[in-house]
N, C-alpha and C positions, 0 to 999 in steps of 0.2 A: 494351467490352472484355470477353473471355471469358476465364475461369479466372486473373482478374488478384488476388491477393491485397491484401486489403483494408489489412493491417497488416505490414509489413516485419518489424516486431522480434515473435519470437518468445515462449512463456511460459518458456523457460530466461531469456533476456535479458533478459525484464520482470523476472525471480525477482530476477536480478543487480544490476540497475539499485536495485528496491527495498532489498535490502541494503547498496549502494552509500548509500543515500537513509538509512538507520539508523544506519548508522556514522557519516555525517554530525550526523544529529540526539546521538545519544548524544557524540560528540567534544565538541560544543557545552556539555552539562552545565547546560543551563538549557530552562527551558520553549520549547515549543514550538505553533504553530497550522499545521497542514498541511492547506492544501486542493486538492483534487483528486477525477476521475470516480470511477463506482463500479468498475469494474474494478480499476482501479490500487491503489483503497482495500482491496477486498477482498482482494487479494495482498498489499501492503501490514502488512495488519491478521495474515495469515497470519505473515507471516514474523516478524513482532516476539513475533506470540503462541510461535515455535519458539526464540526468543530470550528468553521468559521474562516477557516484558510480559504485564499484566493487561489483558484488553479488555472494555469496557463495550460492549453493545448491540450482541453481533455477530450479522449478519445474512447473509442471501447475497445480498440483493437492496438496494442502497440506492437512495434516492431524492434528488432537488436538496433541500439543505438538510439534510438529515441528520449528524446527528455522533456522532461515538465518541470515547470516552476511553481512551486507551492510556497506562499507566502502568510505570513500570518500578521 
């Protein structure tokens, strides 16, 4: 296939999706374990830190097994 995009959902949509993904976690009010690739994590990690949360061990590049502490 030529010029077939690799990922349907765009970086607006991922933005949305992850804030969608925060207001979930925060509604909850109790701890949380979220695991996922490094893309997602590092938007993820982006948006919480525009929201106030403190991030341990941010990085630009994560690897399998890697973890962060996002605290609010």
């Amino acid at each position: 296939m030529f010029n077939c995009a690799r990922q349907i959902e765009g970086r607006r949509e991922t933005r949305q999706r992850a804030n969608q993904y925060i207001d979930l976690l925060c509604s909850s009010d109790e701890d949380s374990a979220v695991v996922t690739h490094g893309f997602y994590m590092h938007t993820l990690l982006k948006e919480m830190k525009k929201r106030g949360f403190t991030v341990s061990k941010a990085k630009i590049n994560y690897k399998n097994g890697n973890y962060v502490i996002a605290e609010r």
